[in-house]
DRENZA-277203 format. One line per field, with one value per residue (C-alpha): x, y, z. Coordinates in steps of 0.001 Angstrom, whole numbers, always signed. Example, Ala and Ser with C-alpha at 12.3 -4.5 7.8 and 13.67 -1.06 7.14 Angstrom:
<rs>
x = [+12300  +13670]
y = [-4500  -1060]
z = [+7800  +7140]
</rs>
This chain:
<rs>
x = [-73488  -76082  -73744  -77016  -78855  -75348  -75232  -78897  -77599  -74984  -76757  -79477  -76672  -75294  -78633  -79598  -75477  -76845  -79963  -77643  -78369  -81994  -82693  -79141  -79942  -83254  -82104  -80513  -83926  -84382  -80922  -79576  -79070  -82792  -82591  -79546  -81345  -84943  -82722  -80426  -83184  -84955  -82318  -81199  -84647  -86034  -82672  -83714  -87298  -87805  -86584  -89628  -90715  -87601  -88112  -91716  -90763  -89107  -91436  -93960  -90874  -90624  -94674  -94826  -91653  -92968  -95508  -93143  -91114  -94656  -96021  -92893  -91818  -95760  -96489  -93281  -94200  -93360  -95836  -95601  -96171  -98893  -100923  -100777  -101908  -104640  -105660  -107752  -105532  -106340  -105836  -102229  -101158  -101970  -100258  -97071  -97221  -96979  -93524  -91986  -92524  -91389  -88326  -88023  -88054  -85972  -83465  -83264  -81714  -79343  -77834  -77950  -76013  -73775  -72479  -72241  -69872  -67948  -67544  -66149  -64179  -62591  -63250  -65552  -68017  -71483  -72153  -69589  -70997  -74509  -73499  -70891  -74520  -75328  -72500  -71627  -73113  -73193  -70479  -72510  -76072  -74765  -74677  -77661  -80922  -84314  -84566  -80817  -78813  -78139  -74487  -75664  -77884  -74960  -72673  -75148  -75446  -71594  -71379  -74341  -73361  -69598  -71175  -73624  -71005  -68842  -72121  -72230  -68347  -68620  -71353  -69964  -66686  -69346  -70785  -67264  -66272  -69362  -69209  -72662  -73345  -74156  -77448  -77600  -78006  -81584  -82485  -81976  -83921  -86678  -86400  -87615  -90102  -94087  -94783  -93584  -96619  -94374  -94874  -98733  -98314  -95599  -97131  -93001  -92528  -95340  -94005  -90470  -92145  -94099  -90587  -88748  -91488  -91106  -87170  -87378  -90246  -89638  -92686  -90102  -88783  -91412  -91448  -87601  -88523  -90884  -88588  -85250  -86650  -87062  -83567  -83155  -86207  -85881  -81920  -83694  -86295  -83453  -80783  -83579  -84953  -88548  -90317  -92522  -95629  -98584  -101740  -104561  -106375  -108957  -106573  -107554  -105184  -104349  -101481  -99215  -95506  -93215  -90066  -86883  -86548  -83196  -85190  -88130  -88925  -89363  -92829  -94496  -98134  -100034  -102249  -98208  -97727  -99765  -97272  -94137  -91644  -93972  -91964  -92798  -94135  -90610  -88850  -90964  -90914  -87413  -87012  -90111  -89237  -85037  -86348  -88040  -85228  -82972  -85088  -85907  -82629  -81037  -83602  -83311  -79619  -78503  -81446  -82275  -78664  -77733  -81151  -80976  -76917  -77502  -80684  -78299  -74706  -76956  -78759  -75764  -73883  -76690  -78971  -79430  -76538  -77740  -78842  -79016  -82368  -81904  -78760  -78217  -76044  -72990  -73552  -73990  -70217  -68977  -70944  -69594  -65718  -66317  -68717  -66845  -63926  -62508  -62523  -65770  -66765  -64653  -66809  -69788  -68869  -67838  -70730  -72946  -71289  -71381  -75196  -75395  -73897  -75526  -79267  -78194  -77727  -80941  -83255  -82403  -82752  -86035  -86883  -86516  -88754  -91287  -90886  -91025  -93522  -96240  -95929  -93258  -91241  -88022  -84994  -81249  -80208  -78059  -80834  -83017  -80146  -80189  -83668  -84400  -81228  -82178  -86017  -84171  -81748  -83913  -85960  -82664  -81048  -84912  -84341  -80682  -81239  -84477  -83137  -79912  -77992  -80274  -83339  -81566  -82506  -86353  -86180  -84769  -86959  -90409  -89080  -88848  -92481  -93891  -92891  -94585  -97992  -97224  -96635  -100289  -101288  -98274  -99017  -102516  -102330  -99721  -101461  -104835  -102983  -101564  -104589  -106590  -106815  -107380  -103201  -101868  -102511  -100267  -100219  -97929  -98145  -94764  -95612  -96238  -99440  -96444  -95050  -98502  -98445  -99478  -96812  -99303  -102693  -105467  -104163  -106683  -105567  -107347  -107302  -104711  -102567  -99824  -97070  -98687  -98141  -100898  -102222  -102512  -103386  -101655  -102673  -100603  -102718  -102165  -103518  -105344  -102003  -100247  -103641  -104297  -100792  -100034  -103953  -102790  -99342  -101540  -104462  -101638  -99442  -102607  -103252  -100266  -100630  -104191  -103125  -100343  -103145  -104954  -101519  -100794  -104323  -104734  -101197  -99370  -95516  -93301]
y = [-14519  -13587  -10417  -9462  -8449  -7108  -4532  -3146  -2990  -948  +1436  +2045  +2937  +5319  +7045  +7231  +8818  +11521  +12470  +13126  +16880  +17992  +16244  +17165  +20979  +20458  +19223  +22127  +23309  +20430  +21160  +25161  +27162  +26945  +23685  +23575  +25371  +23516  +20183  +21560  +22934  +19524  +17489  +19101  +19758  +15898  +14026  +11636  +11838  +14099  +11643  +10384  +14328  +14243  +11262  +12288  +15491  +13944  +11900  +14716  +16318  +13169  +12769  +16906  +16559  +13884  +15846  +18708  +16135  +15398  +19028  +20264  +16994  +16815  +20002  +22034  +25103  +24859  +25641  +29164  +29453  +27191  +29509  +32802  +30523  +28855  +30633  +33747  +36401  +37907  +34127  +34246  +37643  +35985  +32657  +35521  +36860  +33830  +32389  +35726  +35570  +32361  +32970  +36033  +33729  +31195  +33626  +34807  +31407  +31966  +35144  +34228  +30635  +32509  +35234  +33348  +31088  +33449  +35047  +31581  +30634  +33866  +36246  +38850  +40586  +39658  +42465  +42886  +39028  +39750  +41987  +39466  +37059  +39710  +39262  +35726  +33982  +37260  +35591  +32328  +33955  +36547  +33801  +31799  +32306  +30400  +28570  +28565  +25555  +21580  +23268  +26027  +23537  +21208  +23775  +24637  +21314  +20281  +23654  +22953  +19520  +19634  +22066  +19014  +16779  +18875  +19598  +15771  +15103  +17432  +15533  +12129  +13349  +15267  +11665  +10082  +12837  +12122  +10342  +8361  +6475  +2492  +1959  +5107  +3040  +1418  +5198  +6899  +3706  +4342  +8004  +7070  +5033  +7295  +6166  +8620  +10354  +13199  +14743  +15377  +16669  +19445  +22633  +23625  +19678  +20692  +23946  +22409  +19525  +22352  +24237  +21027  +20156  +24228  +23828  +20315  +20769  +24385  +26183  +27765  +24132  +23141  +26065  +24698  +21319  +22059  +23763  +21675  +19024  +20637  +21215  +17739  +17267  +20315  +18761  +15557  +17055  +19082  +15971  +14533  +16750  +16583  +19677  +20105  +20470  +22554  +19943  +20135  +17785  +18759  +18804  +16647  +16208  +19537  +19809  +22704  +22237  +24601  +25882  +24544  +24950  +26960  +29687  +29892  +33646  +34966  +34799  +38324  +37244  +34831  +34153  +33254  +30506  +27961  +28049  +27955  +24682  +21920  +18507  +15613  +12128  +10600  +12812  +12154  +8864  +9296  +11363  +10807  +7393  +8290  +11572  +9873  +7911  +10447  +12648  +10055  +8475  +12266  +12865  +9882  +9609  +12918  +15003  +12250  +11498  +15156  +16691  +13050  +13529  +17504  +16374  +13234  +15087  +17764  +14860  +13014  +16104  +19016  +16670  +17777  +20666  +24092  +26993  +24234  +24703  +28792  +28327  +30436  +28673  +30682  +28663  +25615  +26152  +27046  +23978  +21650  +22877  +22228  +19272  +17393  +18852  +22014  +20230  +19094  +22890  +23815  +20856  +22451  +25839  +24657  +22603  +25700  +27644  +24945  +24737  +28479  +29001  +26349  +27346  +31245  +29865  +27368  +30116  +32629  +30602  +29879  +33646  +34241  +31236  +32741  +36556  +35379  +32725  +34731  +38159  +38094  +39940  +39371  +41070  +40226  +37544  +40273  +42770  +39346  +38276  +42547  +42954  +39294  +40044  +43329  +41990  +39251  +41331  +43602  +41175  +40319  +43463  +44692  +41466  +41770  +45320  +44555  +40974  +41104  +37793  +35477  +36456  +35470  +31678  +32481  +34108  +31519  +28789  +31235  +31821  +28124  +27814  +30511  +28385  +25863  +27646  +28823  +25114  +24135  +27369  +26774  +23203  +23227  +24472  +21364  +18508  +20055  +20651  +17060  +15284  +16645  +14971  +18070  +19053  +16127  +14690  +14600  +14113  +11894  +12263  +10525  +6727  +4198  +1715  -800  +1400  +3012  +1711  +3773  +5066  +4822  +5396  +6492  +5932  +7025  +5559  +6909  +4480  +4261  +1234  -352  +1057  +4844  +7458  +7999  +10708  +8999  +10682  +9500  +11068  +11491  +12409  +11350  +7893  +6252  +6177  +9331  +11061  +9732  +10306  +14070  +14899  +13054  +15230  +18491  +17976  +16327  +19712  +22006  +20119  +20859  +24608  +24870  +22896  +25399  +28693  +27126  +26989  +31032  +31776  +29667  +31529  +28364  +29128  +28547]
z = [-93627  -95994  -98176  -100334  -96418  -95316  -97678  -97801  -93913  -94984  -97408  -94689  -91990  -94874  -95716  -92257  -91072  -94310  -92211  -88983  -87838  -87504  -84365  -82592  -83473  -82057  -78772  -78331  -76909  -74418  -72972  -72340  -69122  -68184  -68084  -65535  -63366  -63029  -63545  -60899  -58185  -58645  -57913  -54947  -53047  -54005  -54825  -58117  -57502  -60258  -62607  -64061  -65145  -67271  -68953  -69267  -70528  -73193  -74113  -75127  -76885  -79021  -79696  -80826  -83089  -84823  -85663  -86556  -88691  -89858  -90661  -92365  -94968  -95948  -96875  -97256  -94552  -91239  -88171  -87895  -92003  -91526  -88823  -91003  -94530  -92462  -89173  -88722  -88995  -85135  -83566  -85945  -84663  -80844  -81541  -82990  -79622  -77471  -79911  -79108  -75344  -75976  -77781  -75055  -71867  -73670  -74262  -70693  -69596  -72364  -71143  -67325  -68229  -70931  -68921  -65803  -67389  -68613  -65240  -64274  -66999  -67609  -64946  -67193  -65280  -65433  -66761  -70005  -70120  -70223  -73586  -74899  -75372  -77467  -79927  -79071  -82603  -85169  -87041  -87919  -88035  -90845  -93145  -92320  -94460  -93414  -96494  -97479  -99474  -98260  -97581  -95016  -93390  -92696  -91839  -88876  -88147  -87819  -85746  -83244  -83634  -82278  -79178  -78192  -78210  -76083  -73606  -73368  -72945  -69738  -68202  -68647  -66971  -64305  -63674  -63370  -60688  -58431  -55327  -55485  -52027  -52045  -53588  -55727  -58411  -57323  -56216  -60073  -61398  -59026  -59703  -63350  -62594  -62219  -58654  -56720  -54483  -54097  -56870  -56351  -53069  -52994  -54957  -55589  -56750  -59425  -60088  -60885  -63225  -64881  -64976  -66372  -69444  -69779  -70312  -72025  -74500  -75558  -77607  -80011  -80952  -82489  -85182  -85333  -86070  -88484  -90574  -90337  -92036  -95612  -96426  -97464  -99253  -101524  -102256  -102813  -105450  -107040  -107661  -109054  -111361  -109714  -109417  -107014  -107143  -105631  -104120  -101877  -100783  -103730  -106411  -109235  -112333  -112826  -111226  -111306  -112181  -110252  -111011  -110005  -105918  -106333  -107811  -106012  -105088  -101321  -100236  -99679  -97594  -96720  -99907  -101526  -99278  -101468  -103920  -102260  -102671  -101611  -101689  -104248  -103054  -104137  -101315  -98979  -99452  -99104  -96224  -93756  -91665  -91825  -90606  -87557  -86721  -86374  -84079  -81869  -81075  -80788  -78206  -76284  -76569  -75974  -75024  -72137  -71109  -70663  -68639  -67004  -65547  -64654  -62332  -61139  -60458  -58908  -56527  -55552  -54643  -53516  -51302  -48085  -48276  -46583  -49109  -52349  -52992  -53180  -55335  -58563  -61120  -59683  -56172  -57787  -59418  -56507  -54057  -57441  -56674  -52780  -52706  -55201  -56892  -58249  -61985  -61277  -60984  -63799  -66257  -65279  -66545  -69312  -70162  -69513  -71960  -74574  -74220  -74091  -77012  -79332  -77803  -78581  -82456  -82190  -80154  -82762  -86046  -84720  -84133  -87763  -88474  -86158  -87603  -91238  -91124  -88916  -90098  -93000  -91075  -92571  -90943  -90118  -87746  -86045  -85325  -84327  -81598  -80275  -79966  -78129  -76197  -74991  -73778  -72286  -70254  -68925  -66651  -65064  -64276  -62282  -60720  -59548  -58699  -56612  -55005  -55463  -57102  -55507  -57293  -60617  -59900  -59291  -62634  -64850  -63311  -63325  -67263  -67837  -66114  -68945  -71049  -69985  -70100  -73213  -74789  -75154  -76957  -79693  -79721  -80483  -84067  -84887  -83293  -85612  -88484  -88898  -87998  -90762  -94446  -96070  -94703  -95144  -98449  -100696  -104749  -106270  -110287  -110936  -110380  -112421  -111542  -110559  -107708  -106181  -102942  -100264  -97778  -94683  -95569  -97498  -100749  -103842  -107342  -110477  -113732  -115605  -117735  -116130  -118304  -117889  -115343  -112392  -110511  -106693  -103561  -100221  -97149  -93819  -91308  -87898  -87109  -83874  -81604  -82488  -82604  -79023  -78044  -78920  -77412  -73933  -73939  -74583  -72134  -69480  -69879  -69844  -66616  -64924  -65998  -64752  -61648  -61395  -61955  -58585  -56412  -57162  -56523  -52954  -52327  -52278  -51476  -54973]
</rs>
């Protein structure tokens, strides 16, 4: 066995197990309450057909945190940062609006899933459970700040990380407990597979894939994503005694050096953003492909696996049964404890309150991102989690009080469809952002003539001797595929909305 390939194996395992966090907190989003229910309302009016929208779903997740990944490692803000430095500041205060409502319908799934669980784990009424949500994470979110130390960011990591391992531990046993009939197996495959006509012929088929890309690829992850990603590159440029450096795309030699990342001071507008921590070429070097690893196999292993098994256990066991479709997720416990098992029942709970809890942390860590990075708005995790909280609870308790327990489901899945409209609007501004030079290029004033070699593309190397330090530019912007790829996810979403727009208005019946 060849030892010297062996261990380079080895030290690229290691780096990579070092990167292990970002994209597990992220798919947090593509996996709470809201989820359950489009995941569990799909599955039980059209079995495994569905299928394909998850994967799908996915899919446009992955392409738009790239870019996320992309945004935040290249130049050190993250999206909503990047709309009040370089958008008009009317079109910023709109694109504010639309991450709150966001954040707002997000956190309605929350506190449905939450308290519901808690009714069923330990017999608290929804009510006193609806106002537990409220308190559920003030512990953890006193102590996390937006642009706090490597240590912070790990210990939210470990802590959203041991949640999504126990949301995935419940489905696997969930799987276990199901009673799949012969060739169930050939029916999930073809469930995945884009060549089901159903789809484009149901308006509530459409309405449920618009509510499932909604629920997977939620507009306040990719602020989230955006942001994760610097933690590592600021410990990077601090262990190694680079400071970074302000650069636009016009900057010529003139570089200049900024202090130490540890004492960078808060940002007070927009104008201040320029020259706040922007990472070095050497950390981004670093950090950029380990980054992109990591996101993509958390989404597809867990992200996949988990919206994938809710829309399966939900299939095998809700098919066909009377009232499934107009299930809430208290039904769905109780049809679980009768249709399979009592345990089974019991997982699902459980899982629900694991995803709950870990998308109440994610949703409001991303609030604060959207608050401080639109409008500077800085103000206490604690009063963040109240005020989201208290918009989110109010929807529900006009609902309950107009329609009773039953209109709970309707709400949750219409939230999840907001989202969904709302996608395109906060994903516009990212998909520009990283295809243009001007954003992505970076300055690298560090390397010798022996290591300037371009990372991707565009690289621009001024003279200089081979023993000498050089200025080099290296720019980032999206190429031919990704560029193609993220601008068929957008206009394909904005489809399905508009699509969607046409249903409501010939009165179609969702």
């Amino acid at each position: 066995m060849n030892q010297p390939l062996v261990k380079q194996a080895l030290q690229a395992i290691k780096k990579y197990a070092s990167f292990i966090g970002p994209g597990l907190v992220v798919s947090v989003s593509y996996m709470d309450p809201g989820n359950y229910s489009t995941s569990v309302s799909s599955g039980s009016m059209y079995q495994y057909k569905l299928c394909f929208i998850i994967f799908m779903a996915n899919a446009f997740a992955i392409i738009l945190q790239i870019l996320c990944v992309k945004l935040g490692t290249i130049t050190g803000l993250d999206l909503a940062e990047m709309c009040r430095m370089h958008l008009d500041p009317k079109l910023n205060m709109f694109m504010y609006l639309c991450a709150e409502i966001a954040i707002i319908a997000t956190d309605l799934a929350e506190v449905v899933g939450t308290a519901i669980s808690l009714e069923i784990l330990f017999g608290i009424p929804l009510l006193y459970g609806v106002l537990i949500t409220v308190l559920d994470v003030l512990i953890i979110l006193m102590t996390y700040h937006k642009d706090g130390t490597m240590r912070q960011t790990k210990f939210f990591e470990i802590m959203v990380s041991v949640l999504v391992a126990g949301t995935c531990v419940c489905f696997i046993l969930e799987l276990f407990k199901c009673n799949f009939e012969p060739g169930s197996g050939w029916e999930i495959f073809k469930g995945f597979l884009p060549a089901n006509k159903e789809i484009f012929q149901e308006p509530m088929a459409l309405f449920l894939s618009a509510g499932i890309i909604g629920a997977t690829v939620m507009p306040h992850s990719l602020y989230l994503g955006s942001s994760l990603v610097q933690a590592r590159l600021k410990d990077y440029d601090e262990k190694n005694n680079r400071n970074a450096i302000i650069a636009s795309a016009d900057t010529e030699v003139d570089e200049i050096p900024r202090p130490p990342v540890s004492k960078l001071r808060r940002i007070s507008d927009g104008s201040m953003l320029a020259s706040k921590y922007k990472p070095s070429y050497a950390a981004i070097k670093y950090c950029l492909n380990y980054s992109y690893v990591e996101l993509i196999l958390s989404l597809f292993i867990v992200a996949v696996f988990v919206n994938s098994a809710i829309l399966i256990v939900a299939g095998s066991t809700l098919y066909g049964q009377p009232d499934a479709a107009d299930a809430d997720l208290l039904s769905i416990y109780e049809m679980l404890s009768y249709y399979i098992s009592p345990a089974a029942g019991l997982i699902f709970a459980l899982s629900m309150l694991f995803s709950g809890q870990s998308a109440g942390i994610v949703c409001t860590m991303a609030g604060q991102i959207v608050s401080e990075g639109f409008i500077n708005w800085t103000i206490e995790p604690w009063k963040r989690r109240i005020i989201t909280r208290v918009l989110a609870i109010l929807p529900v308790l006009v609902v309950v009080g107009i329609l009773g327990r039953e209109g709970v489901s309707k709400v949750m899945n219409s939230s999840q469809v907001v989202l969904s409209f709302i996608l395109p609007i906060v994903s516009a501004p990212l998909i520009y952002f990283t295809s243009k030079k001007e954003y992505m290029m970076v300055v690298d004033k560090f390397s010798s003539v022996s290591e300037a070699t371009p990372l991707l593309a565009d690289d621009e190397t001024g003279p200089s001797s081979s023993s000498s330090p050089v200025t080099k530019k290296v720019s980032f912007e999206n190429g031919t595929f990704l560029r193609c790829a993220s601008i068929t996810t957008w206009v394909i979403i904005s489809a399905l909305n508009f699509y969607l727009i046409i249903a409501f208005a010939n009165g179609a019946d969702i």
